[in-house]
C-alpha angles and dihedrals in degrees: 000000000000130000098246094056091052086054091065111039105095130275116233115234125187125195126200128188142117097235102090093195086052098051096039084058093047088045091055098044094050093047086050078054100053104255122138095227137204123189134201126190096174128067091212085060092056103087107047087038083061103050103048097044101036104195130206090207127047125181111194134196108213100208098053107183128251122241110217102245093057110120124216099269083071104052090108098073096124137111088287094054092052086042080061088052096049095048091042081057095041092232128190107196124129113247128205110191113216108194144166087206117108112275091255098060095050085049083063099044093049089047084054086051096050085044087056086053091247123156098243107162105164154346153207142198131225141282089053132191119235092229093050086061083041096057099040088044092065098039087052092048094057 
């Protein structure tokens, strides 16, 4: 296989967040892009999503909501919990953080995800603009 071809099969972008309106945009944005995308709202769906779909691409809100019957033992089910299951499968996928939280704060999440050896190569806050994902879509397919 050539290089060129590979240049042009999809990437494989999973997004992972608990806002179903956000992701659906981000899901339609990246299609329109050409990535074959996969999309997971709740945290328990994360590990065998993954697995099955292995993308080369994650984007990953930071403050996943909580569902109500969740006990205690889940409360962690935020970006740094999924940061844990990428390292404990050694992923190599490159993540993009989408956060509300103050740009200080997602500097410091994105330094624990390099520290952890992830491949975090970006982020954005919300609100986002459509043409911000679009953009950064197309610079990370190529």
């Amino acid at each position: 296989m050539t290089s060129k071809a590979v240049s042009h099969q999809f990437r494989k972008l999973l997004i992972v967040g608990d806002n179903k309106d956000t992701t659906d945009l981000i899901e339609e944005v990246a299609r329109v892009a050409g990535y074959d995308v996969a999309v997971v709202n709740d945290f328990r769906e994360l590990k065998e999503t993954y697995r099955n779909f292995l993308p080369d691409l994650i984007f990953l809100d930071l403050d996943l909501g909580l569902d109500s019957d969740m006990d205690m033992s889940e409360k962690g089910y935020d970006g740094l919990a999924v940061f844990n299951f990428l390292v404990e499968v050694e992923s190599r996928s490159m993540i993009v953080l989408i956060s509300g939280m103050d740009s200080e704060k997602i500097r410091l999440t994105k330094n624990i995800g390099k520290e952890m050896n992830l491949n975090v190569v970006g982020s954005f806050s919300k609100p986002f603009s459509i043409e911000r994902i679009d953009q950064l879509l197309l610079k990370l397919k190529r």
